[in-house]
N, C-alpha and C positions, 0 to 999 in steps of 0.2 A: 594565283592560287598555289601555284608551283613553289613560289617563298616560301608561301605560309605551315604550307605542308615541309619543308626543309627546314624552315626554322624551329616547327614542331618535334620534328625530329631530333634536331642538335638540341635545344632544350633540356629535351627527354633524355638524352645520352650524358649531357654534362651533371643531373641531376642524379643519375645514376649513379656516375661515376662516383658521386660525391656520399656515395650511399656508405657506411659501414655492413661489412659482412652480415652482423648479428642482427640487421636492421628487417632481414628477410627469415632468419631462422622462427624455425616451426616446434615450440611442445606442446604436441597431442592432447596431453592432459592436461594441459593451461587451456586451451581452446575450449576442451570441452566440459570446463567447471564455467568457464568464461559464457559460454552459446548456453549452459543447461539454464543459469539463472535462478531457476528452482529445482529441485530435486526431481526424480524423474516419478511418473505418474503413480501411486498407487493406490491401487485398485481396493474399495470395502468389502469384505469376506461375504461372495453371497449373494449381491445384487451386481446383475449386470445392467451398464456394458462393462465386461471386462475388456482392459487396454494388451495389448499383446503387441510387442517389436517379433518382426516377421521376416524371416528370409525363407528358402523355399529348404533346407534344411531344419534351423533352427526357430523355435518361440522361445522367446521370455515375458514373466508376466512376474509385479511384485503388490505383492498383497500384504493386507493388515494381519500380524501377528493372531494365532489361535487365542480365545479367552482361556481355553484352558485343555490341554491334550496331554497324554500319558507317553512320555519318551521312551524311545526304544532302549529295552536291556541296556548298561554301557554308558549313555549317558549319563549325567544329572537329572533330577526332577525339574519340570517342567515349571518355572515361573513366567508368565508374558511379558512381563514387565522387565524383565532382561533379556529379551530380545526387540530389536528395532523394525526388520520387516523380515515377509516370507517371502523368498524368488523360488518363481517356475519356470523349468526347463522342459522343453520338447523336442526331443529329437528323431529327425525322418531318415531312415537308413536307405538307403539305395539297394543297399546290399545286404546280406544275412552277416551278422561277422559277430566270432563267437569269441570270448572272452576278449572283449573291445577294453584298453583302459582310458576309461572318461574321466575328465580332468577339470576343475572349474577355479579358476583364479581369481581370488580374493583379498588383494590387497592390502584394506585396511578393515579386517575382522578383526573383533576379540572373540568369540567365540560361536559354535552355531548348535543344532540340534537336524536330525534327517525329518522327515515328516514321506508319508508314503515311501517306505522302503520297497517294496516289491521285492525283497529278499535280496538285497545289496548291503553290504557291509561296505562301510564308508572310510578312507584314510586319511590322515591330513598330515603335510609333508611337515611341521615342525609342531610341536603340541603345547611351545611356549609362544610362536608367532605363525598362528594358520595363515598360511600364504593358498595353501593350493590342497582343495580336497578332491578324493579322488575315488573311483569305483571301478572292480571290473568287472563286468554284464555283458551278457550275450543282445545282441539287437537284430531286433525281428526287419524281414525284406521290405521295401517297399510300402513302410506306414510310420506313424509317429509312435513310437512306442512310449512304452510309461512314463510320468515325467518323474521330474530328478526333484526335490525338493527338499529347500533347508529354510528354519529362519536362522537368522543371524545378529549378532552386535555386533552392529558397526565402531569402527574405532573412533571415533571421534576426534580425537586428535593428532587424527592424521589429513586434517581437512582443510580448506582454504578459502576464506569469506564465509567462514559454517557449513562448505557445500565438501562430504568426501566421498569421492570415487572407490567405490566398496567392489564391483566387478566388473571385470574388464576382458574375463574369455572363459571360453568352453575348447575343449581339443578332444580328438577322440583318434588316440594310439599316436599321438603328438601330433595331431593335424588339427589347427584352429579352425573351427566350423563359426564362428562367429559372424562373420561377411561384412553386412554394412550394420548390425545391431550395435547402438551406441554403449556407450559404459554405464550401469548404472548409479546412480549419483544419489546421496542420502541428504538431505538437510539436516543437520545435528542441531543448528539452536531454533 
């Protein structure tokens, strides 16, 4: 027994050995277009169950684009059909913290629209390639306060197997609240 386990051993070691470095390297974003398969669940405007990724901070939920809703001031007018889906954010504050800036990373958008503002004015850090839009809001102690909500076009090509990674975090005053909520993923064809 004592061989077999030592031969097991050395085996293991000279196969190893024999490994190239890059044969263990990990990208996050390959795994997880890789593990999604299909794009991540979304939900029909209206009828529950609604699906919700859940941490004891953060929800996200991505739903069917509005048929048809009146944009805020600022924006473009509202067509649906340019836009791909709608994402929900919720966020639970532990703490009261006033003029918090919320920050939500988005990858590969071409464009979005706010939907329930609750009187947040909305910024995006480059306005020929939205990466990262952003708000700053007061949040209420100890509950989930209002949620954040945008629809969005996705970029489409910026995707791999037709599957693009459109969001990838939420931060609040540069601290990512995200946890273990995966990225969301678009099916483009």
């Amino acid at each position: 027994m004592k061989k077999i386990i030592y031969f097991s051993l050395v085996a293991f070691l000279i196969v190893m050995g024999c490994a190239k470095d890059d044969d263990f390297t990990v990208n996050p974003d390959e795994n997880q277009l890789k593990s999604a398969r299909t794009a991540t669940v979304i939900n029909a405007n209206g009828y529950p169950p609604y699906v919700w990724d859940n941490t004891s901070v953060l929800q996200t939920s991505l739903w069917k684009t509005l048929a048809s809703y009146t944009a805020p001031p600022g924006y473009p007018d509202y067509v649906a059909s340019n836009y791909d889906v709608m994402c929900h954010f919720q966020y639970y504050s532990k703490d009261a913290v006033r003029d918090a800036v919320v920050e939500f990373t988005f990858p590969h958008i071409i464009d979005f629209v706010p939907h329930m503002l609750y009187g947040r004015t909305y910024n995006v850090n480059n306005v020929d390639n939205v990466t990262v839009i952003s708000c700053i809001t007061d949040l209420k102690k100890e509950t989930w306060n209002d949620m954040f909500c945008f629809m969005v076009k996705v970029d489409c090509g910026k995707g791999n197997n037709g599957l693009t990674t459109f969001w990838t975090d939420m931060k609040i005053n540069g601290v990512s609240v995200k946890g273990t909520i995966k990225n969301k993923v678009f099916a483009c064809n």
